[in-house]
N, C-alpha and C positions, 0 to 999 in steps of 0.2 A: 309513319306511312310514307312521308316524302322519300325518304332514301327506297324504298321498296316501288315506289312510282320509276326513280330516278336509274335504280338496275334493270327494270324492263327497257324505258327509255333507248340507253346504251347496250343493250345486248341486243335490241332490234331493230337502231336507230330511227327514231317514231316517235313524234312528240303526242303524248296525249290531249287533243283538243280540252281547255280551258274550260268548257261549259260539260264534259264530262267530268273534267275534276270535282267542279264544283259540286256537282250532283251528288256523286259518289263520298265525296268528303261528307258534305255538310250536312247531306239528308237523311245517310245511315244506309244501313243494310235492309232489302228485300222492296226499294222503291221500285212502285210501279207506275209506269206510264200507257196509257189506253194497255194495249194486248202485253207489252214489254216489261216482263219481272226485271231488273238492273241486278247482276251479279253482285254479292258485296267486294267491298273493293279488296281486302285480302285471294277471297277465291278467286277473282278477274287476274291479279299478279301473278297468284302461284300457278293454275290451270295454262295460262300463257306461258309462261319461264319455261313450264316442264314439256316445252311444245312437244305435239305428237298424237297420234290419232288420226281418227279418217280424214281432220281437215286441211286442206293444203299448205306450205309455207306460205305468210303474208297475212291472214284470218285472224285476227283475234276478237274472241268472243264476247260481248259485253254483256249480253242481256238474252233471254230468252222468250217462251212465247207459253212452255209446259209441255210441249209434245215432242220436245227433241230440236225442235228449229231454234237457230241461232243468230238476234242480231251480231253483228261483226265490224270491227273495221276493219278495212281492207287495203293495206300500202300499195301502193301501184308504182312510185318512181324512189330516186334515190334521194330525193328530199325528205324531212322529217315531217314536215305536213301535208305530203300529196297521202290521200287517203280519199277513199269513199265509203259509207254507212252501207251493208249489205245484209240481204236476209238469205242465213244459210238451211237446205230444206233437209232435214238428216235422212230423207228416206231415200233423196237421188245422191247424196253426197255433194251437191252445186249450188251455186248463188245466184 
């Protein structure tokens, strides 16, 4: 899983916040937090890697909610940690 973390990393320059890893690593596939299913982390890399679709460059998807809305992170600068946690609405296409 590390080298598969490590080629998103470097193809979209973007460190994945540490307490996502954890999550993702440790807890397994289909964790839920309040409304928030957590993508497992295979489908979080490949769905990312193969960007494309309605959501803009910078969105990646981590988690959802079951009706198409999508938590996200969101790069904002050209550092690997400026990000923000976004909720994407899939019926207007926006955050």
């Amino acid at each position: 899983m590390r080298l598969r973390f490590e080629k998103f990393e470097r193809k979209f320059n973007f460190q994945l916040p540490d307490s996502y890893r954890i999550l993702i690593t440790e807890l397994g596939d289909g964790y839920t937090i309040g409304n928030c299913e957590f993508y497992p982390a295979l489908d979080f890399i490949d769905n990312n890697l193969r960007v494309g679709g309605a959501m803009e460059v910078g969105l990646f998807p981590f988690g959802g909610l079951g009706n198409g809305d999508c938590f996200c992170f969101l790069k904002y600068g050209e550092n690997q940690g400026e990000y923000y946690v976004v909720l994407w609405l899939s019926e207007t296409y926006n955050y």
